[in-house]
PDB file with SEQRES, HELIX, SHEET and CRYST1 records, atoms N, CA, C and O in Angstrom:
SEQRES   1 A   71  UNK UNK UNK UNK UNK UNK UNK UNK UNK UNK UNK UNK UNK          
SEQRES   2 A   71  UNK UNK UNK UNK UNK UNK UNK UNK UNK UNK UNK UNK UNK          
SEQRES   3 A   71  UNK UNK UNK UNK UNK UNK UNK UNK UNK UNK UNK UNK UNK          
SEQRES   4 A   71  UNK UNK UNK UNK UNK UNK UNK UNK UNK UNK UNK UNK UNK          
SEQRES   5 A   71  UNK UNK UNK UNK UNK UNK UNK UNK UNK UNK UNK UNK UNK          
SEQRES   6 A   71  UNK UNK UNK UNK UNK UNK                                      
HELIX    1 AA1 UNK A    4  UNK A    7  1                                   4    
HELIX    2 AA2 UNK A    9  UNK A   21  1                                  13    
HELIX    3 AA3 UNK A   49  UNK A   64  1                                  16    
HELIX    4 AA4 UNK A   67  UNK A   69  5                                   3    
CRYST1    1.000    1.000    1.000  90.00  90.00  90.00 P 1           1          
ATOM      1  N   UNK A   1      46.107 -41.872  12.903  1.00  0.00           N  
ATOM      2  CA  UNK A   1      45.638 -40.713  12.160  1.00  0.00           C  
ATOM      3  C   UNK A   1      45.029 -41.191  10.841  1.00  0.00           C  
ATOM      4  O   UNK A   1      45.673 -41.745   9.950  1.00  0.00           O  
ATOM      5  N   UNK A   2      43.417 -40.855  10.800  1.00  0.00           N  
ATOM      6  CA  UNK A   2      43.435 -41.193   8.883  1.00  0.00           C  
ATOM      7  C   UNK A   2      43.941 -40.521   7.990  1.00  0.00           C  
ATOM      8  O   UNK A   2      44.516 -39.436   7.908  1.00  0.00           O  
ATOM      9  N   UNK A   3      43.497 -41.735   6.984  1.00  0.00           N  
ATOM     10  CA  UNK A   3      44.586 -40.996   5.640  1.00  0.00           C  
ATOM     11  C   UNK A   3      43.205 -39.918   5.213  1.00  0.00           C  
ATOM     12  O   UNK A   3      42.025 -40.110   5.505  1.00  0.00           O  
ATOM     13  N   UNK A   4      43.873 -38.590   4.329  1.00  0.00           N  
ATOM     14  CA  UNK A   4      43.303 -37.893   3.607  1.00  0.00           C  
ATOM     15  C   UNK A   4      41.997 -38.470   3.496  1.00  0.00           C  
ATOM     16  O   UNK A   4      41.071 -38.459   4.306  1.00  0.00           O  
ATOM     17  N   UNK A   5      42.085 -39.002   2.300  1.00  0.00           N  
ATOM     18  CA  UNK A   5      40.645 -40.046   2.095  1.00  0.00           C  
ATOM     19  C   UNK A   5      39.414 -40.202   2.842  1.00  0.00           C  
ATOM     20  O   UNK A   5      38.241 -39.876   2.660  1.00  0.00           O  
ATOM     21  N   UNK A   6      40.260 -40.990   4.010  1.00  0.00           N  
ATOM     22  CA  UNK A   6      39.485 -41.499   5.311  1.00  0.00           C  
ATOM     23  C   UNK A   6      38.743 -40.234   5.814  1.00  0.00           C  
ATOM     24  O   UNK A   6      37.563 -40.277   6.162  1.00  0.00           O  
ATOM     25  N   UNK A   7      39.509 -39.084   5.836  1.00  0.00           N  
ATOM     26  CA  UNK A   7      39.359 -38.019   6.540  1.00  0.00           C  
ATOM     27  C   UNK A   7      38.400 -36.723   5.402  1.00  0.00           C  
ATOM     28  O   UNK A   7      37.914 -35.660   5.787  1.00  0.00           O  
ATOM     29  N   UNK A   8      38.389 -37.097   4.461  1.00  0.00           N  
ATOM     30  CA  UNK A   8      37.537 -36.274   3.407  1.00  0.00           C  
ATOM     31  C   UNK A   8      35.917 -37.224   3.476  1.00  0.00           C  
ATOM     32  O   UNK A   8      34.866 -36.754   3.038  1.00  0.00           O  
ATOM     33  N   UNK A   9      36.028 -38.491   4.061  1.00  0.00           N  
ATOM     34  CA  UNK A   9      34.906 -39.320   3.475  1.00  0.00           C  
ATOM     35  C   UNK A   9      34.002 -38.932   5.390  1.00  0.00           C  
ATOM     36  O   UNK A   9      32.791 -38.941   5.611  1.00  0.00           O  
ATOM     37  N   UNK A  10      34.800 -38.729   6.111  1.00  0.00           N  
ATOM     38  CA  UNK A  10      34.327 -38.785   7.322  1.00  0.00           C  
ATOM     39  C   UNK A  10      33.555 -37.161   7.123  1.00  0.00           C  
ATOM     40  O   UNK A  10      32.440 -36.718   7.397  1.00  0.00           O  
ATOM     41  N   UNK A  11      34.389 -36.775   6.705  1.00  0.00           N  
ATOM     42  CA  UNK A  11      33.582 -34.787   6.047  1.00  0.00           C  
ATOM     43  C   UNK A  11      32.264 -35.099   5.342  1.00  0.00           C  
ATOM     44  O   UNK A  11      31.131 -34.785   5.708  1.00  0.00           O  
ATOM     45  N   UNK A  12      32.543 -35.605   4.534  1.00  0.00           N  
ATOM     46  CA  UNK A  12      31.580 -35.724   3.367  1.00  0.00           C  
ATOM     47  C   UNK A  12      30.136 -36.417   4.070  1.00  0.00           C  
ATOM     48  O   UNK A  12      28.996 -35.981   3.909  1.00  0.00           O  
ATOM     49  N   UNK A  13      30.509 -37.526   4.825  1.00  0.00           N  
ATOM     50  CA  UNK A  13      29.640 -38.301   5.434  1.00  0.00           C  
ATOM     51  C   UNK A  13      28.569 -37.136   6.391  1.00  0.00           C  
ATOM     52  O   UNK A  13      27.343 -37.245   6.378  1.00  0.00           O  
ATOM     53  N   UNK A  14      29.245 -36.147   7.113  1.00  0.00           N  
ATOM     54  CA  UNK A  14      28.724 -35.242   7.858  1.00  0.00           C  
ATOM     55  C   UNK A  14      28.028 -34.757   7.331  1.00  0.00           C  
ATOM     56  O   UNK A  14      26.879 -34.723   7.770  1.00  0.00           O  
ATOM     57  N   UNK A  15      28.465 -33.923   5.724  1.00  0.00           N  
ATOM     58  CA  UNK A  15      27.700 -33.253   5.235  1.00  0.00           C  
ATOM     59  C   UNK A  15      26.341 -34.022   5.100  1.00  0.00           C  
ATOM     60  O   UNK A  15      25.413 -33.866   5.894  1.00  0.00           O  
ATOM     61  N   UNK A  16      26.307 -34.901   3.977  1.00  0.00           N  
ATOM     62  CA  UNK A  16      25.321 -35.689   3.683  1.00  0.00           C  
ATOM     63  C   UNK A  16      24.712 -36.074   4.803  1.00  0.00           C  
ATOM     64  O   UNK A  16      23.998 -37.000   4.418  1.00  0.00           O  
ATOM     65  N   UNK A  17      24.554 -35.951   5.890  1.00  0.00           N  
ATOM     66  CA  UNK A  17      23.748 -36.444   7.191  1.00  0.00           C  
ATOM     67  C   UNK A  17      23.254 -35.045   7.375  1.00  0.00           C  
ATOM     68  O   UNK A  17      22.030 -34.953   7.285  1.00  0.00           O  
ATOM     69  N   UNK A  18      23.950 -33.846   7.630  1.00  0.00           N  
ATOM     70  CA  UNK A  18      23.279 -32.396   8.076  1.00  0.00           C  
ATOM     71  C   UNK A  18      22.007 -32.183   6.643  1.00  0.00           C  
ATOM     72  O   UNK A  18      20.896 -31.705   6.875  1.00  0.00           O  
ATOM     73  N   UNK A  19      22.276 -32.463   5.753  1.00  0.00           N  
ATOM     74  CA  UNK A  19      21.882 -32.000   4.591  1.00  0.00           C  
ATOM     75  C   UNK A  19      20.300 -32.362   4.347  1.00  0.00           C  
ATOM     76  O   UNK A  19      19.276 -31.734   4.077  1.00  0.00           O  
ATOM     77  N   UNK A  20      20.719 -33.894   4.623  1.00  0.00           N  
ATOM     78  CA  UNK A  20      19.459 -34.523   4.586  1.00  0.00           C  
ATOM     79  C   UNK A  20      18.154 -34.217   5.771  1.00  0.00           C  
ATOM     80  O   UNK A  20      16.924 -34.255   5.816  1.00  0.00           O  
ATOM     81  N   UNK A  21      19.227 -33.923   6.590  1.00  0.00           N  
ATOM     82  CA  UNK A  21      18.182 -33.578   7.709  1.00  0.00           C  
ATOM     83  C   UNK A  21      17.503 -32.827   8.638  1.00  0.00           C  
ATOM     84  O   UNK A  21      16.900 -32.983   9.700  1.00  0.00           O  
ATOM     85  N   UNK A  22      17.999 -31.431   7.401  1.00  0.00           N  
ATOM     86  CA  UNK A  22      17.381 -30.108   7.300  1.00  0.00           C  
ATOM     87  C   UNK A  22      15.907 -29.918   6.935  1.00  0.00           C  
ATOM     88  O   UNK A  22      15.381 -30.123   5.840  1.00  0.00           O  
ATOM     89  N   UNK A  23      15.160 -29.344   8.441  1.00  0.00           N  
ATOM     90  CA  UNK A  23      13.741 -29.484   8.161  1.00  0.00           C  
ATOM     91  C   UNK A  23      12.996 -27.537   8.018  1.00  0.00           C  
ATOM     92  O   UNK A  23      13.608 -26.559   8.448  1.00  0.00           O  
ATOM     93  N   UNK A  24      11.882 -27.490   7.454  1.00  0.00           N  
ATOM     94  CA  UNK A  24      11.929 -25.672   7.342  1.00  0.00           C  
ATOM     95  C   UNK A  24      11.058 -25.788   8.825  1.00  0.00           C  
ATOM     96  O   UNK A  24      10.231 -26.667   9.071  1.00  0.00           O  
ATOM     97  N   UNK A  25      11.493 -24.583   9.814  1.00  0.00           N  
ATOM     98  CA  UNK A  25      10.901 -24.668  10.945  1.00  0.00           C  
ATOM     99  C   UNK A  25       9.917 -23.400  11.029  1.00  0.00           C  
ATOM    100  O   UNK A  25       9.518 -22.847  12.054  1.00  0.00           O  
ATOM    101  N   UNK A  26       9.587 -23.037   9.508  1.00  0.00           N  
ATOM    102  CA  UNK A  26       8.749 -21.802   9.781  1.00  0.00           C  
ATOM    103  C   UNK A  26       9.150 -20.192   9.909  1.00  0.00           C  
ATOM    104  O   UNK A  26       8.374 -19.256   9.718  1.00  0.00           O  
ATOM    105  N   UNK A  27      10.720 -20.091  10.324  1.00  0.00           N  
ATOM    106  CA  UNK A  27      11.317 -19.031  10.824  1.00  0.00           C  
ATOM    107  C   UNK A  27      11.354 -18.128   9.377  1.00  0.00           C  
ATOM    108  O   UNK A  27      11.254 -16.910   9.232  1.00  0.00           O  
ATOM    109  N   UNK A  28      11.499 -18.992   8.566  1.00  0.00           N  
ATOM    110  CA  UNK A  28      11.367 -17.934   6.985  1.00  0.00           C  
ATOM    111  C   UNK A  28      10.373 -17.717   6.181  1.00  0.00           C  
ATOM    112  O   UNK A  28       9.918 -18.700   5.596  1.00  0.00           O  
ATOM    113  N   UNK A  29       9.731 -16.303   5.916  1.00  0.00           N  
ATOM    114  CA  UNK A  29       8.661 -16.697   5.408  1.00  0.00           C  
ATOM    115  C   UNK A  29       9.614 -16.199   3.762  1.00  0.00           C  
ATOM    116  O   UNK A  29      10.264 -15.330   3.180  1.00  0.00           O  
ATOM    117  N   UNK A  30       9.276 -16.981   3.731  1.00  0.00           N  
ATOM    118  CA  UNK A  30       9.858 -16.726   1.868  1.00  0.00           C  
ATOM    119  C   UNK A  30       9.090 -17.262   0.489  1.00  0.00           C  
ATOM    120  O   UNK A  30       9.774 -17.736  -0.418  1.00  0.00           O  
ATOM    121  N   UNK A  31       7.827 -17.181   0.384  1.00  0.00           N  
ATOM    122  CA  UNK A  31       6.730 -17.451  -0.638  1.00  0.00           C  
ATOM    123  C   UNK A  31       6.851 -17.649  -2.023  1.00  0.00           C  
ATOM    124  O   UNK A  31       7.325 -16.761  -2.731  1.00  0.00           O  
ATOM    125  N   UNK A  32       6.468 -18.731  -2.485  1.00  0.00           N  
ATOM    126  CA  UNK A  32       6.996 -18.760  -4.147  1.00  0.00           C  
ATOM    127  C   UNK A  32       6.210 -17.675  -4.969  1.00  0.00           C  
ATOM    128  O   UNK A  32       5.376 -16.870  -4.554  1.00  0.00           O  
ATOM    129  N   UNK A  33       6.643 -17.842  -6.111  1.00  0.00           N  
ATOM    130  CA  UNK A  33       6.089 -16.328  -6.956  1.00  0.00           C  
ATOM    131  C   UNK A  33       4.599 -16.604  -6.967  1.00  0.00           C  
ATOM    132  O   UNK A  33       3.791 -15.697  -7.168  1.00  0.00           O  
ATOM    133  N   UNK A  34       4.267 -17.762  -6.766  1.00  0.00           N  
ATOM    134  CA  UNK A  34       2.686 -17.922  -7.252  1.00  0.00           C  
ATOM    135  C   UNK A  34       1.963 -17.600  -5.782  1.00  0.00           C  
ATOM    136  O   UNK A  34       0.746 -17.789  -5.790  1.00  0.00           O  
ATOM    137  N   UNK A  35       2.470 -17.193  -4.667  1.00  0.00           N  
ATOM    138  CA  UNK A  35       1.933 -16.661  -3.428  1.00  0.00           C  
ATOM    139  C   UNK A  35       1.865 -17.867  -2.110  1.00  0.00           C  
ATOM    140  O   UNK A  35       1.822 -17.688  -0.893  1.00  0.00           O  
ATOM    141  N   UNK A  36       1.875 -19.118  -2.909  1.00  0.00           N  
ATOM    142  CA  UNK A  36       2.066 -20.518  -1.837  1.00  0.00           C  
ATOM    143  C   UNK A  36       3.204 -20.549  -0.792  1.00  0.00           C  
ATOM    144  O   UNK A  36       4.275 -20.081  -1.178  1.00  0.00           O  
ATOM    145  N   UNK A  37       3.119 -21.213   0.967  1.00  0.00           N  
ATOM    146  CA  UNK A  37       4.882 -21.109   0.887  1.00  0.00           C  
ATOM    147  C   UNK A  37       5.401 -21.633   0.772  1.00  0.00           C  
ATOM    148  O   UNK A  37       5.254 -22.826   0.506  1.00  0.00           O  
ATOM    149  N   UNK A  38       6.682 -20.792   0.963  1.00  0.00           N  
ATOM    150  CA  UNK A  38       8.238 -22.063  -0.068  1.00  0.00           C  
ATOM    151  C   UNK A  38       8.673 -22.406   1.083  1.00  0.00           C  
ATOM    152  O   UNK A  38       8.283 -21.954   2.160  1.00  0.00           O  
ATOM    153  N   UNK A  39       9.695 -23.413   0.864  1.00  0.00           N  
ATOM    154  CA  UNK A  39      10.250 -24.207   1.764  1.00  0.00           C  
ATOM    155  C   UNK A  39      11.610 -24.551   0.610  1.00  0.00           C  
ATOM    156  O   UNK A  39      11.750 -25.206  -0.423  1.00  0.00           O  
ATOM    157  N   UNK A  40      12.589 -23.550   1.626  1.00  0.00           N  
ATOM    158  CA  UNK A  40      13.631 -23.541   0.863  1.00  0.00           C  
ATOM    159  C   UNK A  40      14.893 -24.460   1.548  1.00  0.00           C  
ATOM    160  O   UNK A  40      16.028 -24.703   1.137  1.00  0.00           O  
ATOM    161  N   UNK A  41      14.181 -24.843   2.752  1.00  0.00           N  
ATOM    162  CA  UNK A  41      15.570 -25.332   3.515  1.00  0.00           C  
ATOM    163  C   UNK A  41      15.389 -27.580   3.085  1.00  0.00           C  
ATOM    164  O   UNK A  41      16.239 -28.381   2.697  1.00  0.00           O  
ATOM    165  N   UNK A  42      13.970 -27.750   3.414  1.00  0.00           N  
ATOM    166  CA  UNK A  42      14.167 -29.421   3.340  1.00  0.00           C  
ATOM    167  C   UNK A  42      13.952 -30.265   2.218  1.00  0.00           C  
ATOM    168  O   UNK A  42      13.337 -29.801   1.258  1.00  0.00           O  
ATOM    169  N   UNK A  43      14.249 -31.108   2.203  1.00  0.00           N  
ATOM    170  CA  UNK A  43      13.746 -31.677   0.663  1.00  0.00           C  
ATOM    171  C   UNK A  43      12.241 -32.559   0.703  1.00  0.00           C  
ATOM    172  O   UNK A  43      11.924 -33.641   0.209  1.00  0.00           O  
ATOM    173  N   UNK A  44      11.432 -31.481   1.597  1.00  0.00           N  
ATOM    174  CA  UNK A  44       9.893 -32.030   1.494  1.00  0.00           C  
ATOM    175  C   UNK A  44       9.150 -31.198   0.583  1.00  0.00           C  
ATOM    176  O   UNK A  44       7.937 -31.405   0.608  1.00  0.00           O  
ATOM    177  N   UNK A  45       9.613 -30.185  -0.331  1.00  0.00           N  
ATOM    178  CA  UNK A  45       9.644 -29.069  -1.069  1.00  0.00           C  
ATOM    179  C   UNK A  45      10.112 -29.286  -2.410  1.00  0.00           C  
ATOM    180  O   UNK A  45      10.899 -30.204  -2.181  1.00  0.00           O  
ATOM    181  N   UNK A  46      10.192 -29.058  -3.833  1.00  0.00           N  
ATOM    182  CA  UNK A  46      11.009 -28.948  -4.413  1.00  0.00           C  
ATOM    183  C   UNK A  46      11.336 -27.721  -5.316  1.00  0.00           C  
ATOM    184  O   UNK A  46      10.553 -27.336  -6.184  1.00  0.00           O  
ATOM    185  N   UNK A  47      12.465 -27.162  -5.080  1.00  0.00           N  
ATOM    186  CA  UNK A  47      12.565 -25.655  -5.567  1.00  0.00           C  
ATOM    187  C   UNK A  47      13.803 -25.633  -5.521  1.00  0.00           C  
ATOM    188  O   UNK A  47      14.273 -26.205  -4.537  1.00  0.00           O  
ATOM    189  N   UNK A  48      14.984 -24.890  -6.678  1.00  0.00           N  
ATOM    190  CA  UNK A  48      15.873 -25.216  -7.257  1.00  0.00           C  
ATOM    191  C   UNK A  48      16.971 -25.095  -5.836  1.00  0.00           C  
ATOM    192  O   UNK A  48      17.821 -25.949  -6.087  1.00  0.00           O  
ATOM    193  N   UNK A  49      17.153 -24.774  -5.172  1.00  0.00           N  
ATOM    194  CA  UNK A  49      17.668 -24.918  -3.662  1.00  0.00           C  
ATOM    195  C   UNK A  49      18.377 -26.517  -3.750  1.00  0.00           C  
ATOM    196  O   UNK A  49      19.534 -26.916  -3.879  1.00  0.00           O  
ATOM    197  N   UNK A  50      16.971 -27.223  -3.602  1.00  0.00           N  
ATOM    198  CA  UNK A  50      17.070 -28.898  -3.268  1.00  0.00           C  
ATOM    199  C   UNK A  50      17.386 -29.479  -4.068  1.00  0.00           C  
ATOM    200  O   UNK A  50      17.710 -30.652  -3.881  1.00  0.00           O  
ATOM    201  N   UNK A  51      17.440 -28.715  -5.705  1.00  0.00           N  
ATOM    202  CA  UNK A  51      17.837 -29.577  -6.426  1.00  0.00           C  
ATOM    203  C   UNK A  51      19.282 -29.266  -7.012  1.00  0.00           C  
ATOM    204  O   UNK A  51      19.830 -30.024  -7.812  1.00  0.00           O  
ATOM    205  N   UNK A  52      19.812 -28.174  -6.582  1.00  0.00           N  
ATOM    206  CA  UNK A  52      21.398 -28.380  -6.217  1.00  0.00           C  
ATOM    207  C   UNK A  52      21.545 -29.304  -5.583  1.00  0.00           C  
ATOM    208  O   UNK A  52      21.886 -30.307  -6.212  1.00  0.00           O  
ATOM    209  N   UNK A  53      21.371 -29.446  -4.047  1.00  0.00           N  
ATOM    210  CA  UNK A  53      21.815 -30.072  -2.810  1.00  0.00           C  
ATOM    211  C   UNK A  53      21.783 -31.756  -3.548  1.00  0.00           C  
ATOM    212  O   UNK A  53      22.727 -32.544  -3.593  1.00  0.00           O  
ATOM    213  N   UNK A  54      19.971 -32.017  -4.227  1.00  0.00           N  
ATOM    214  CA  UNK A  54      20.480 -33.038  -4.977  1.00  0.00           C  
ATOM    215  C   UNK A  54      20.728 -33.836  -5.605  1.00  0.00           C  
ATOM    216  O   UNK A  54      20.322 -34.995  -5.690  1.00  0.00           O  
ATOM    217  N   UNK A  55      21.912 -32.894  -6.456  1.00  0.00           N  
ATOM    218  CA  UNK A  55      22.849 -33.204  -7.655  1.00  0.00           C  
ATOM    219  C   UNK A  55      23.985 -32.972  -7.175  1.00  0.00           C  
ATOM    220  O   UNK A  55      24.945 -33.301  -7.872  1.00  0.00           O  
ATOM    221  N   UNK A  56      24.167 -32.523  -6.235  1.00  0.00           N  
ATOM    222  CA  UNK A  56      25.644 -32.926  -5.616  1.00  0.00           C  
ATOM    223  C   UNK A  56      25.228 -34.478  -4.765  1.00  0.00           C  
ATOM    224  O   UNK A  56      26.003 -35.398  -5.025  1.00  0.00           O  
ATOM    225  N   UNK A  57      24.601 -34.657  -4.234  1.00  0.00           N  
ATOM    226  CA  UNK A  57      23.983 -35.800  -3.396  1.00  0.00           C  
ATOM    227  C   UNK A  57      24.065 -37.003  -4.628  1.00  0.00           C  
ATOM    228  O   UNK A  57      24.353 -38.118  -4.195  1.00  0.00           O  
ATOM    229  N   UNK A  58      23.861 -36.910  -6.008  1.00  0.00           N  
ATOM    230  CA  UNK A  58      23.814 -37.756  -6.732  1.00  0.00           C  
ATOM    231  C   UNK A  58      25.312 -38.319  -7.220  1.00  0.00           C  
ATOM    232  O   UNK A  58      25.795 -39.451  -7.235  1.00  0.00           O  
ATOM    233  N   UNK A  59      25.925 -36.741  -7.690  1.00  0.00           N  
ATOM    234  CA  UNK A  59      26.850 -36.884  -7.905  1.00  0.00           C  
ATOM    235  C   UNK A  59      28.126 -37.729  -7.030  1.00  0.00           C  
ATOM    236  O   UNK A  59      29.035 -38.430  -7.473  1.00  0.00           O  
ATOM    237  N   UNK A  60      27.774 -37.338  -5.585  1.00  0.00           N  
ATOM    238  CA  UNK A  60      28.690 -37.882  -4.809  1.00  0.00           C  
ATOM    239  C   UNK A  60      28.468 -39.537  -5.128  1.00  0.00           C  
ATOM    240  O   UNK A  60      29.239 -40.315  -5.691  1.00  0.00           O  
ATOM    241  N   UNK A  61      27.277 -39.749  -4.620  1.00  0.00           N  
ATOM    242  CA  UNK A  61      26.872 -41.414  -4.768  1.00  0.00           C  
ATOM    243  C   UNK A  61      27.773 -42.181  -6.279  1.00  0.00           C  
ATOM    244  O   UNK A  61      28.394 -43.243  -6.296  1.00  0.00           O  
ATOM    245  N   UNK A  62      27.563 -41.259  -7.355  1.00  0.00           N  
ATOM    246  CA  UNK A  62      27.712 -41.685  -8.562  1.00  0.00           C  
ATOM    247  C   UNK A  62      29.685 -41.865  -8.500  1.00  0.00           C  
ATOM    248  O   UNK A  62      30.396 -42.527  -9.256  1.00  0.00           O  
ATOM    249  N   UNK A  63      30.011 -41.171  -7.544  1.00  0.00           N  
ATOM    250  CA  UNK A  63      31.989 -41.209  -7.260  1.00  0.00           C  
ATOM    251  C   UNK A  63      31.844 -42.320  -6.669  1.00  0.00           C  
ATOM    252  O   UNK A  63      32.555 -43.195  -7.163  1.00  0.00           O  
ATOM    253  N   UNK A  64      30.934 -42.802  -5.429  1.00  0.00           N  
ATOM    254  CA  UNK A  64      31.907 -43.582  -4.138  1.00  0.00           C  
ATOM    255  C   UNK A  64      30.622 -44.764  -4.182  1.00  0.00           C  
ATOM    256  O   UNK A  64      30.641 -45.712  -3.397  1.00  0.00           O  
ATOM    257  N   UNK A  65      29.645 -44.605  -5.077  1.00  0.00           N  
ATOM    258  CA  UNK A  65      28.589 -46.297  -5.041  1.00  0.00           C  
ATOM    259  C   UNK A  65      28.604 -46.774  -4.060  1.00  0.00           C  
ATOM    260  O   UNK A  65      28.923 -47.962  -4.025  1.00  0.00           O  
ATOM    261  N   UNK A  66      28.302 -46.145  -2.933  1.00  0.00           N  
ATOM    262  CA  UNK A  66      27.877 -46.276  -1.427  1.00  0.00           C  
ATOM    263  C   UNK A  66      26.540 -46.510  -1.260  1.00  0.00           C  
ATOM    264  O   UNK A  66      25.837 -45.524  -1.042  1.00  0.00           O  
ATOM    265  N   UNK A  67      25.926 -47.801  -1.322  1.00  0.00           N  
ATOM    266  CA  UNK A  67      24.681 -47.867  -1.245  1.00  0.00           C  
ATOM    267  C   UNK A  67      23.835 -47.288  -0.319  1.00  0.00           C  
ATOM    268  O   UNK A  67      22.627 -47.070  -0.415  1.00  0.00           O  
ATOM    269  N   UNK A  68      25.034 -46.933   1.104  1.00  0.00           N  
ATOM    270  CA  UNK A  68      23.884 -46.543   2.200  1.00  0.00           C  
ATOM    271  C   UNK A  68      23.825 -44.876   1.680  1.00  0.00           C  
ATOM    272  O   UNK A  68      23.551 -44.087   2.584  1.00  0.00           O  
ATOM    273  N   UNK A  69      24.020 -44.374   0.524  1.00  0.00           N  
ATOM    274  CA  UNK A  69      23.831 -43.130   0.547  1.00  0.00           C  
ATOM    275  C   UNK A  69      22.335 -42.888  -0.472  1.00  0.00           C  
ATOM    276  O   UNK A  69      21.764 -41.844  -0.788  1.00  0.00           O  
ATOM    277  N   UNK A  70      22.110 -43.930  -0.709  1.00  0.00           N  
ATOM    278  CA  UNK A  70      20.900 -44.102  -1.598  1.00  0.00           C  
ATOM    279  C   UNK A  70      19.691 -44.456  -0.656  1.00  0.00           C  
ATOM    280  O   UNK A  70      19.261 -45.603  -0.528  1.00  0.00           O  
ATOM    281  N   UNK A  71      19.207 -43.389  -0.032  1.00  0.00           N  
ATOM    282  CA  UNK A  71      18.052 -44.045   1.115  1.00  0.00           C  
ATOM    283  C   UNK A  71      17.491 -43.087   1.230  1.00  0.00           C  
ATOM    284  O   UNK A  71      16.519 -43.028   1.984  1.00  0.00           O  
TER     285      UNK A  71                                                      
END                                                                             
C-alpha cells in the first residue's frame, strides 16, 4: 500500500497530465470581450483560466523540483 505521500503525488501526477492536455474542441463558443474566440479550456490561449491552472502548475513544481514537470 503507498504511503500518503506516494499516494497524493500519484493524484497530483494525474492532475498535471489531464491539465496539460486539455485541448478547446470548439464545443464552446465563448468570445473574448473584443469579439475574437476564446479558448478557455487549453493553454494554446492565454486568458486568466490558464493562468490559474498555471500558477498552481508553478507552484507545485516550486514544492517538489521535479524536473519532468517543467516541459
Amino acid at each position: 500500500m503507498p504511503s500518503t505521500g506516494d499516494a497524493l503525488r500519484e493524484r497530483l501526477d494525474l492532475l498535471v497530465a489531464g491539465i496539460t492536455a486539455l485541448r478547446h474542441d470548439g464545443r464552446f463558443h465563448e468570445p473574448n470581450l473584443d469579439g475574437t474566440p476564446g479558448d478557455y479550456i487549453s493553454f494554446d490561449a492565454w486568458e486568466w483560466p490558464q493562468g490559474v491552472g498555471l500558477y498552481g502548475l508553478v507552484r507545485l513544481w516550486q514544492f517538489t523540483g521535479d524536473p519532468a514537470q517543467v516541459r
